[in-house]
C-alpha positions as CSV (number, residue, x, y, z in Angstrom):
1,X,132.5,219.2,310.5
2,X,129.7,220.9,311.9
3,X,127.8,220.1,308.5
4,X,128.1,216.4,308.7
5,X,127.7,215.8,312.3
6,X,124.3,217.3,311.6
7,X,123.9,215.3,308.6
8,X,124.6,211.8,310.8
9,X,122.2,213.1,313.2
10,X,119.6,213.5,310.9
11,X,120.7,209.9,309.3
12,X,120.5,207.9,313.2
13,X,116.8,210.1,313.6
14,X,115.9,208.7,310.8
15,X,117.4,205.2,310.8
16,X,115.9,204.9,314.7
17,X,112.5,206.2,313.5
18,X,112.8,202.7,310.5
19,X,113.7,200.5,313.4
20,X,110.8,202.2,315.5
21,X,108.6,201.0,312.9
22,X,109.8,198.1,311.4
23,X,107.1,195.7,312.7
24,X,104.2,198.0,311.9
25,X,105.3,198.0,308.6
26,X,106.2,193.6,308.2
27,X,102.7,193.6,310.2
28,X,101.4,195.9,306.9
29,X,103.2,193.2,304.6
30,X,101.8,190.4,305.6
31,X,98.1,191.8,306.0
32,X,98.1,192.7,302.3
33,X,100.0,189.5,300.8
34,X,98.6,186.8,302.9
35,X,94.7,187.5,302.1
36,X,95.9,187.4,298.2
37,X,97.8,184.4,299.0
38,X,94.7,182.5,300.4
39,X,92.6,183.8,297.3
40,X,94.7,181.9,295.1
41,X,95.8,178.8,297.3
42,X,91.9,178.1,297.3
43,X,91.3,178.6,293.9
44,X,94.0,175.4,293.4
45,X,92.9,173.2,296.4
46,X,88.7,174.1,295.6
47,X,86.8,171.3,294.2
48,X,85.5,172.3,290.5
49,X,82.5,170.6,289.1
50,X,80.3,173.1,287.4
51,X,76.4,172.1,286.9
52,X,73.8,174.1,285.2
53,X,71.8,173.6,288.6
54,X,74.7,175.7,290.0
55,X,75.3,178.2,287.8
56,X,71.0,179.5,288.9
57,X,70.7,182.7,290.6
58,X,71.6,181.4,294.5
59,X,74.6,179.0,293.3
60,X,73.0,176.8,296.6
61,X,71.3,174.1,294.4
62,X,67.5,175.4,295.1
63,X,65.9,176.4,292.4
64,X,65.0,180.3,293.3
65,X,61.2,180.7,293.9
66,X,58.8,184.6,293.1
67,X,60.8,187.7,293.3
68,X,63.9,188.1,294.5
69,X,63.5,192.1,294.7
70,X,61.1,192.9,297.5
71,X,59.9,196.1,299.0
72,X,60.3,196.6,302.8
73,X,59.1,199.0,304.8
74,X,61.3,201.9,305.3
75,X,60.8,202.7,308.9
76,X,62.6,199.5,309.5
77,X,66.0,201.3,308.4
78,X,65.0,204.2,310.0
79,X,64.7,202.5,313.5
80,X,67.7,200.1,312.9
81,X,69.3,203.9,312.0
82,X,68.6,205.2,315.4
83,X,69.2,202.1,317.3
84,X,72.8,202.6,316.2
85,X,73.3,206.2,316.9
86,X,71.9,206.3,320.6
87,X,74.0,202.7,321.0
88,X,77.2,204.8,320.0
89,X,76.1,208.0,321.7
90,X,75.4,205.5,324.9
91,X,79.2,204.5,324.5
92,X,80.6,208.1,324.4
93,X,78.2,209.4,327.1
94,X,79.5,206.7,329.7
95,X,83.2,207.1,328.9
96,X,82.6,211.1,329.3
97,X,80.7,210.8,332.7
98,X,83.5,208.5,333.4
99,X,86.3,211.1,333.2
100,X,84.2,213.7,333.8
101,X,85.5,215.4,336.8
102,X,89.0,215.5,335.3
103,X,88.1,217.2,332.1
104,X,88.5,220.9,331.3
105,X,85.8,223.3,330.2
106,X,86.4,222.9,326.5
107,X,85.8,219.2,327.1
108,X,82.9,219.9,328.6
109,X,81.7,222.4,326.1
110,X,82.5,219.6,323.8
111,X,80.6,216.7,325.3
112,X,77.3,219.8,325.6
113,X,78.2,220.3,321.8
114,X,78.0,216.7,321.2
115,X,74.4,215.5,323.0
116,X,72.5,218.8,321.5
117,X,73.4,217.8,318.3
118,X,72.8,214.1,319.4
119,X,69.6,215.8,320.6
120,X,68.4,218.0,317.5
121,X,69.5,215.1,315.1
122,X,67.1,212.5,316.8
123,X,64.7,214.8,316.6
124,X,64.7,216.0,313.5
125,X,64.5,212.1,312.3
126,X,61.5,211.4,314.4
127,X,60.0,214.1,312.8
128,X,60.3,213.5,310.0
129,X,58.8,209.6,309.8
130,X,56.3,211.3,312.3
131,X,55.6,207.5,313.7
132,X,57.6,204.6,313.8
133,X,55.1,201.3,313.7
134,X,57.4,198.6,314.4
């Protein structure tokens, strides 16, 4: 008796923890078969009329003038780089001095961890380019 009460038990956990998340999973369905659905409802409903004019590099019509590969300069990575770390450092720092007062001393530590190494990694990439000309 004892046996298969825990068995039901275990059965109803489980069976609540399905209905618990049901709609995450029809929400998974649906993201996965509608996006393949569309690929192929367009593919039918798409007008077709092939050209040689369309089949040139940029498929636009224009017929593609000098080099398509150019060289640019790397520095504008490297400052496009940085822009986004200090914009997501900027976003961390503000929701830690929000909640600053309530956190403990390992989140503290944590948030001291996380600007010297925001710190010593900007740092080490200025160095390294030695001058940004932008």
């Amino acid at each position: 008796m004892l046996i298969y009460g825990t068995a039901f038990r275990r059965f109803w956990m489980a069976q609540s923890l399905l209905d618990a998340y049901m709609p995450v999973a029809i929400f998974l369905a649906i993201a996965v078969i509608f996006p393949i659905i569309v690929y192929f409802l367009t593919r039918l409903v798409r007008p077709d009329k092939p050209s040689p004019l369309k089949d040139t590099t940029y498929e636009c019509g224009e017929v593609p003038e000098g080099e398509a590969q150019i060289q640019f300069n790397f520095q504008y990575y490297m400052f496009a780089l940085i822009f986004v770390v200090f914009d997501v450092a900027a976003i961390f720092l503000m929701l830690m001095a929000l909640m600053f007062t309530g956190l403990s001393d390992a989140a503290k530590a944590a948030i001291v961890l996380f600007v010297a190494v925001l710190f010593v990694t900007t740092n080490y990439a200025l160095k390294k380019e030695e001058v940004l000309t932008i």
